[in-house]
N, C-alpha and C positions, 0 to 999 in steps of 0.2 A: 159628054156635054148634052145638055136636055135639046129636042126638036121642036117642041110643044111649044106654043106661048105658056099656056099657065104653068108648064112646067120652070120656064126659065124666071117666070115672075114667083114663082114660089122658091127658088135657090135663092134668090134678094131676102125676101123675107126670113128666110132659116139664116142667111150671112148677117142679119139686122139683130135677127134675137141671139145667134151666137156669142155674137160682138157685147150685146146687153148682157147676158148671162155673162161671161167671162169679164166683167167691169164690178160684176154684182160680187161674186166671188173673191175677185182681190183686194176689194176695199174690205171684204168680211174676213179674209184671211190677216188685212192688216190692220184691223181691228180687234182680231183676236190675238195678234200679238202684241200691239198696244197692253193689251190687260196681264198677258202674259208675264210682258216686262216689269209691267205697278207691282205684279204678287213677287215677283222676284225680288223687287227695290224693296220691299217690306212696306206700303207706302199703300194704307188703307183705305185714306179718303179720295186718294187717285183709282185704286183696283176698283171700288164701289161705282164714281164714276164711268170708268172703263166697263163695267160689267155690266151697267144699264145700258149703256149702246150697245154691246155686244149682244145684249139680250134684243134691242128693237133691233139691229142691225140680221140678226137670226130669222125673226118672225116676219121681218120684212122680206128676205129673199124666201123663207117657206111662204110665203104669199102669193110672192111671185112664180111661184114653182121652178124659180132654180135650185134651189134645196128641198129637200122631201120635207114635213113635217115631222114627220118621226125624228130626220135628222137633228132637224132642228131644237126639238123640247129636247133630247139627248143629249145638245150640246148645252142647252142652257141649263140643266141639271148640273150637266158635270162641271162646269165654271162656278155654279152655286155651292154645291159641294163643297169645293175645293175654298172658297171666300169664307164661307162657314168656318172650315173647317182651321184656314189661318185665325181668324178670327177669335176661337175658343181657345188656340194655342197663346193667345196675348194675352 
């Protein structure tokens, strides 16, 4: 445990953004399964839907630097991809 003042007020602040980071991430992992589920239902004007928040939802936490950027355009390629890619199959 920290002795310092500013050591103990900086462990509040790492517990504050933890807590935000970890809020940020689950709403994004259940939004990427939201869309997951549209592509699987076969159900295109819902995936399309789905896959634009999933796309702000991305850009928004590589903003915030709980995601890397790189991760981010990554993931929104490969969900692009993949929408595409049902899409040609119809």
């Amino acid at each position: 445990m920290a002795n310092i003042k500013s050591a103990k007020k900086r462990i509040g602040v790492i517990n504050k953004k933890t807590a935000l980071n970890r809020r940020i991430k689950e709403n994004l992992k259940s939004v990427l399964k939201d869309y997951d589920q549209a592509m699987e239902a076969g159900d295109m004007e819902l995936a399309a839907e789905k896959r634009t928040l999933a796309e702000k939802k991305l850009k928004q936490a590589a903003c915030k630097h709980t995601i890397s950027k790189e991760a981010a355009n990554h993931k929104v390629s490969q969900i692009t991809k993949r929408f595409n890619a049902a899409n040609a199959a119809k």
